[in-house]
Backbone as CSV, one residue per row, in Angstrom:
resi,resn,N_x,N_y,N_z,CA_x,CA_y,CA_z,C_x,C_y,C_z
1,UNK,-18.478,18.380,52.826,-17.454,19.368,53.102,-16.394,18.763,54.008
2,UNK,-15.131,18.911,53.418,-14.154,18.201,54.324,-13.858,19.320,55.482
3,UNK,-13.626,18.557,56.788,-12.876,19.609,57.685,-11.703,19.582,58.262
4,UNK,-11.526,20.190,58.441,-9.904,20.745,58.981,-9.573,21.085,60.141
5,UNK,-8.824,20.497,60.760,-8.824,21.394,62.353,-6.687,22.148,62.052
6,UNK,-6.908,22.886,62.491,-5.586,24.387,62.621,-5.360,24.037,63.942
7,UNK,-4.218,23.621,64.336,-3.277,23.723,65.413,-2.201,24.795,65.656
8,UNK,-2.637,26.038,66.090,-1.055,26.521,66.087,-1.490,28.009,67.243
9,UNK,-0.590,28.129,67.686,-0.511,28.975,68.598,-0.674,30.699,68.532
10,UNK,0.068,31.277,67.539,0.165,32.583,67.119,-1.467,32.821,66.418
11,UNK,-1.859,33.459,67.238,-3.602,33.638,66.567,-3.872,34.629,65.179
12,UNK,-2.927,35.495,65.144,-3.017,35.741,63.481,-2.785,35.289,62.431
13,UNK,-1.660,34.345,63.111,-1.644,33.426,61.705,-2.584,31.943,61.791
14,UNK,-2.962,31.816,62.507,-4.432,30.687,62.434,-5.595,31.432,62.305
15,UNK,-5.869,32.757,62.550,-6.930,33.402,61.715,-6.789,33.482,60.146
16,UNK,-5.642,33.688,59.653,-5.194,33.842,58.306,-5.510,32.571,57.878
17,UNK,-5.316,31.813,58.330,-5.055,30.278,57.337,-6.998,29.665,57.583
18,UNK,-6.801,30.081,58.794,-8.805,29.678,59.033,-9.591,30.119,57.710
19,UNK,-9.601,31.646,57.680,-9.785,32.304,56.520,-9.741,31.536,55.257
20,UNK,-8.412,31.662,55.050,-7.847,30.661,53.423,-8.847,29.199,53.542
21,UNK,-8.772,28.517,54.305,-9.704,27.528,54.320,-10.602,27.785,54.048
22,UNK,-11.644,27.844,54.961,-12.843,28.521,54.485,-13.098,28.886,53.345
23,UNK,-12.232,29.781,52.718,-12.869,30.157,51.741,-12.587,29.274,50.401
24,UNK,-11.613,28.134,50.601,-11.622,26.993,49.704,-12.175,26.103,49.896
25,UNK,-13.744,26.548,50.915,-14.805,25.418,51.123,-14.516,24.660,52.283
26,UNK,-13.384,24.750,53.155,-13.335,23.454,54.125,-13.892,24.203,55.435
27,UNK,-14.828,22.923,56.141,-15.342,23.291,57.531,-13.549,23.129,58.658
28,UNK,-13.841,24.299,59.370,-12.869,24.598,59.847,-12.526,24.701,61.194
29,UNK,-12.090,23.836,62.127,-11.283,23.906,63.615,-10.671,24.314,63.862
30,UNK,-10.306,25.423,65.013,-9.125,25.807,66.027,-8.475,25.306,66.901
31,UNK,-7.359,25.550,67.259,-7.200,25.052,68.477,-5.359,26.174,69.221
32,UNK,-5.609,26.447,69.822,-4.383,27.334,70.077,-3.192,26.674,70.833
33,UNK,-3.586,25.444,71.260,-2.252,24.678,72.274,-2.548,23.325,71.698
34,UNK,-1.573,22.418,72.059,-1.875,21.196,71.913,-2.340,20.104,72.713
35,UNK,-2.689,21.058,73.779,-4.258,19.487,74.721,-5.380,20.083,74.254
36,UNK,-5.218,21.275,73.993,-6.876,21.671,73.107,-6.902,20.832,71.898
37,UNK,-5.364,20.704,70.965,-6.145,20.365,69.511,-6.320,18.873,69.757
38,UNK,-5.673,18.183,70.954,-5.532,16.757,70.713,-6.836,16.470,71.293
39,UNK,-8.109,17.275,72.271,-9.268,17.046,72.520,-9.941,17.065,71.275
40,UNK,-9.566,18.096,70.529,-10.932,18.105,69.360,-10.874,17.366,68.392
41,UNK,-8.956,16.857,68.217,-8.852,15.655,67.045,-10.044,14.083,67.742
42,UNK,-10.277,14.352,68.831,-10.656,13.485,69.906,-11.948,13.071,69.229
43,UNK,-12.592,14.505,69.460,-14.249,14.812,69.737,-14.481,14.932,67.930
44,UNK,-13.348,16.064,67.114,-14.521,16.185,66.077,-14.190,14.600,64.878
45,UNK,-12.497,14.328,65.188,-12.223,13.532,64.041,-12.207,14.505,62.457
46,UNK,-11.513,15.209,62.844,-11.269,16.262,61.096,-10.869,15.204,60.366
47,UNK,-11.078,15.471,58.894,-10.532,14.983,57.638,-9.027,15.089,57.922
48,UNK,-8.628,16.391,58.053,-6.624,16.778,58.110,-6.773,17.299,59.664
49,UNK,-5.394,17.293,59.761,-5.193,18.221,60.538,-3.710,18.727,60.556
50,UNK,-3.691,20.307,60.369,-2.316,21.147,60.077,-1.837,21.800,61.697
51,UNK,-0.753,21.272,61.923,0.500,20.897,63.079,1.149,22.060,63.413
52,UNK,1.157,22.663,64.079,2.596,23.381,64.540,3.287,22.875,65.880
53,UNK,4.287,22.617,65.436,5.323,21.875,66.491,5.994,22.894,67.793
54,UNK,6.138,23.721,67.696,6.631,24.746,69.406,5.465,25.320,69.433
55,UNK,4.622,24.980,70.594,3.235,25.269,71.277,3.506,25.159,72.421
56,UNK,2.620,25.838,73.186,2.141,25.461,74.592,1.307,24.550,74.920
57,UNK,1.862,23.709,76.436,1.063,22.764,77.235,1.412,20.891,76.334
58,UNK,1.275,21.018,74.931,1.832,19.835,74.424,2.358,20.332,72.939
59,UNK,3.582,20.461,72.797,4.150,20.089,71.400,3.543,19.597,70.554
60,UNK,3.840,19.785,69.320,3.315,19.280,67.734,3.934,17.819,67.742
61,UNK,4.882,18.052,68.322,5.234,16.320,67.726,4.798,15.257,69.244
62,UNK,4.802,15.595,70.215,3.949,14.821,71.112,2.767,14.556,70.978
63,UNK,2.120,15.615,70.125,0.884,15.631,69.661,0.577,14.607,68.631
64,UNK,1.654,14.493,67.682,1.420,13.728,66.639,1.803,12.059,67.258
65,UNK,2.713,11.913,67.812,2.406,10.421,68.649,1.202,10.487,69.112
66,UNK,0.748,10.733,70.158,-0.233,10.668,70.606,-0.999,9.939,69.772
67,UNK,-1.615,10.730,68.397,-3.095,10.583,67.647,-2.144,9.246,66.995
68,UNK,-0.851,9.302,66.788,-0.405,7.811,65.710,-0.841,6.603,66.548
69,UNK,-0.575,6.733,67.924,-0.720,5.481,68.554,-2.723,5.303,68.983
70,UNK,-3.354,5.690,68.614,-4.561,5.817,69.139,-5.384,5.538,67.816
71,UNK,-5.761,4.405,67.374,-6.281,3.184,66.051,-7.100,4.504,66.015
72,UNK,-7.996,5.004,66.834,-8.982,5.146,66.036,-8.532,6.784,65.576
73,UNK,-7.542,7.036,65.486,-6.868,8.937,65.311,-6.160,8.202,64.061
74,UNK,-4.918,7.335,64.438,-4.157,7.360,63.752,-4.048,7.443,61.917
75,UNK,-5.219,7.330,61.379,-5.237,7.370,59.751,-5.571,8.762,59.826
76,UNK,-5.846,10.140,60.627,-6.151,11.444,60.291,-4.731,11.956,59.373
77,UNK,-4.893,12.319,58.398,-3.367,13.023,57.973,-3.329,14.266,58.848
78,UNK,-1.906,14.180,59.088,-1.499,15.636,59.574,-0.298,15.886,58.994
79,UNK,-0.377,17.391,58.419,0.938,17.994,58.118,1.556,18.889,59.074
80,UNK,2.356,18.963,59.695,3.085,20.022,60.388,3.433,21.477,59.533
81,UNK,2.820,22.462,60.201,3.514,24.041,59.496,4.079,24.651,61.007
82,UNK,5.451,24.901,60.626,6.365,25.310,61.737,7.365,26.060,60.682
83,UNK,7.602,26.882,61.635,9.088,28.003,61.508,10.371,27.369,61.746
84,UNK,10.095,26.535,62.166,11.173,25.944,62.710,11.809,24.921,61.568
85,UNK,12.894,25.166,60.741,13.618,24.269,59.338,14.656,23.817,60.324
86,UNK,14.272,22.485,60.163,15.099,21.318,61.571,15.066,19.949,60.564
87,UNK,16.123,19.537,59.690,15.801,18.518,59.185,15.760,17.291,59.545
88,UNK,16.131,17.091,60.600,16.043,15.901,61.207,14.671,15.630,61.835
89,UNK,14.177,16.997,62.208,12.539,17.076,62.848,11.778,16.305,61.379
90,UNK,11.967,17.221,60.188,11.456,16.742,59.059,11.670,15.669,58.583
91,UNK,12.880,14.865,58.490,13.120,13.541,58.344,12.476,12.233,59.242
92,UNK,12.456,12.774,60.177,11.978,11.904,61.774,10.608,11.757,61.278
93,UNK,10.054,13.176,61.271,8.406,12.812,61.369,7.492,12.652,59.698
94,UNK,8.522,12.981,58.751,7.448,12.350,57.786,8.317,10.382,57.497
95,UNK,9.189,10.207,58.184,8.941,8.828,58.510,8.299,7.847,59.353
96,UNK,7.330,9.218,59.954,6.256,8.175,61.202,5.368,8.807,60.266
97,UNK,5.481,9.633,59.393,3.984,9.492,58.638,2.984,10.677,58.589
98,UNK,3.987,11.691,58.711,3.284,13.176,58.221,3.437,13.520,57.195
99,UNK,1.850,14.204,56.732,2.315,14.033,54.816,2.527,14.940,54.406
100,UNK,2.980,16.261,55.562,3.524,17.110,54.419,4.371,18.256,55.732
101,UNK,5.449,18.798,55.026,6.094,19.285,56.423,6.141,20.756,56.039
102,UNK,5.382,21.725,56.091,5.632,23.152,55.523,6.177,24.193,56.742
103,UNK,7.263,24.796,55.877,7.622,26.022,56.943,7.199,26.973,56.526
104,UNK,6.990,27.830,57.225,6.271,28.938,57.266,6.644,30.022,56.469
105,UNK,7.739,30.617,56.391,8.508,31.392,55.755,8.645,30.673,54.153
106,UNK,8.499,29.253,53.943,8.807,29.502,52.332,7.431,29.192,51.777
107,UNK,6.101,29.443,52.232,4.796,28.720,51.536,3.711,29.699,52.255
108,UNK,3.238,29.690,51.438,1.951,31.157,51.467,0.896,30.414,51.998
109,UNK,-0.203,30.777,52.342,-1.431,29.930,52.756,-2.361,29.231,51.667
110,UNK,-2.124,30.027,50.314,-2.389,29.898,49.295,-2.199,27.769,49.204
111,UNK,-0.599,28.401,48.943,0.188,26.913,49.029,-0.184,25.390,49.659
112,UNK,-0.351,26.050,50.915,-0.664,25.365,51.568,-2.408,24.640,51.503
113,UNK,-3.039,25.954,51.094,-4.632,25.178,51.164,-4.585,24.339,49.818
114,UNK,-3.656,24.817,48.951,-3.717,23.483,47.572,-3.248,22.124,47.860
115,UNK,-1.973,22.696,48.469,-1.507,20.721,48.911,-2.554,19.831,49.687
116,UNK,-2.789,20.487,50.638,-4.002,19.950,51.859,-5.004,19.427,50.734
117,UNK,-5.703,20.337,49.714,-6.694,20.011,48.695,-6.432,18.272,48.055
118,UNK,-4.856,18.693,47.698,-4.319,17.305,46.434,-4.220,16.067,47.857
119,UNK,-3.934,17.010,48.704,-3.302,15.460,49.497,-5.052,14.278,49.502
120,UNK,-6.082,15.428,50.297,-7.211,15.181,50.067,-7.640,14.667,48.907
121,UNK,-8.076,14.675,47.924,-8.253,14.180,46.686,-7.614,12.863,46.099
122,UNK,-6.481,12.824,46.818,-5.813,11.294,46.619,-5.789,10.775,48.027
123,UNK,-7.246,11.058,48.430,-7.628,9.829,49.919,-7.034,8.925,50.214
């Protein structure tokens, strides 16, 4: 069972997407700020891990340096899901190597647990 750790702050919508996981089989992580999720990318080592970039205590994208520069993080995929349509955010960071940049408003959870699936599947 692949797992997943959920980074994002607004707790109904990381209950929602926890949910959607789950129920497409993946073992599933929380984390509501980003020194929590960057401990558990730490401790559990998820298969993915899905990003939200305006958090408390550490940002999504400080977050995502962080795990890039750290050998033994850096091959975790992470996609960022943010509200925030900033193309230069999106340009910037899937050129350090995020594989997928979803905003919130145009992609259902649905959506999202399929890409995570394909990205997975082509390891």
């Amino acid at each position: 069972m692949k797992k997943i750790l959920i980074i994002e702050d607004d707790l109904i919508l990381l209950q929602m997407y926890e949910t959607k996981f789950k129920h497409a089989g993946f073992e599933v992580e929380t984390a509501l700020d980003g020194v929590a999720g960057l401990e558990k990318i730490k401790i559990d080592k998820p298969d993915f891990v899905l990003l939200d970039i305006v958090m408390p205590k550490l940002n999504g994208k400080a977050l995502f340096e962080k795990v890039r520069f750290d050998p033994e993080l850096q091959k975790i995929p992470i996609a960022i899901l943010t509200n925030v349509e900033n193309p230069k955010d999106r340009v910037e960071l899937l050129n350090k190597g995020v594989v997928e940049y979803f905003i919130k408003s145009e992609t259902t959870p649905a959506q999202v647990v399929e890409k995570v699936q394909t990205i997975l599947s082509h390891g």
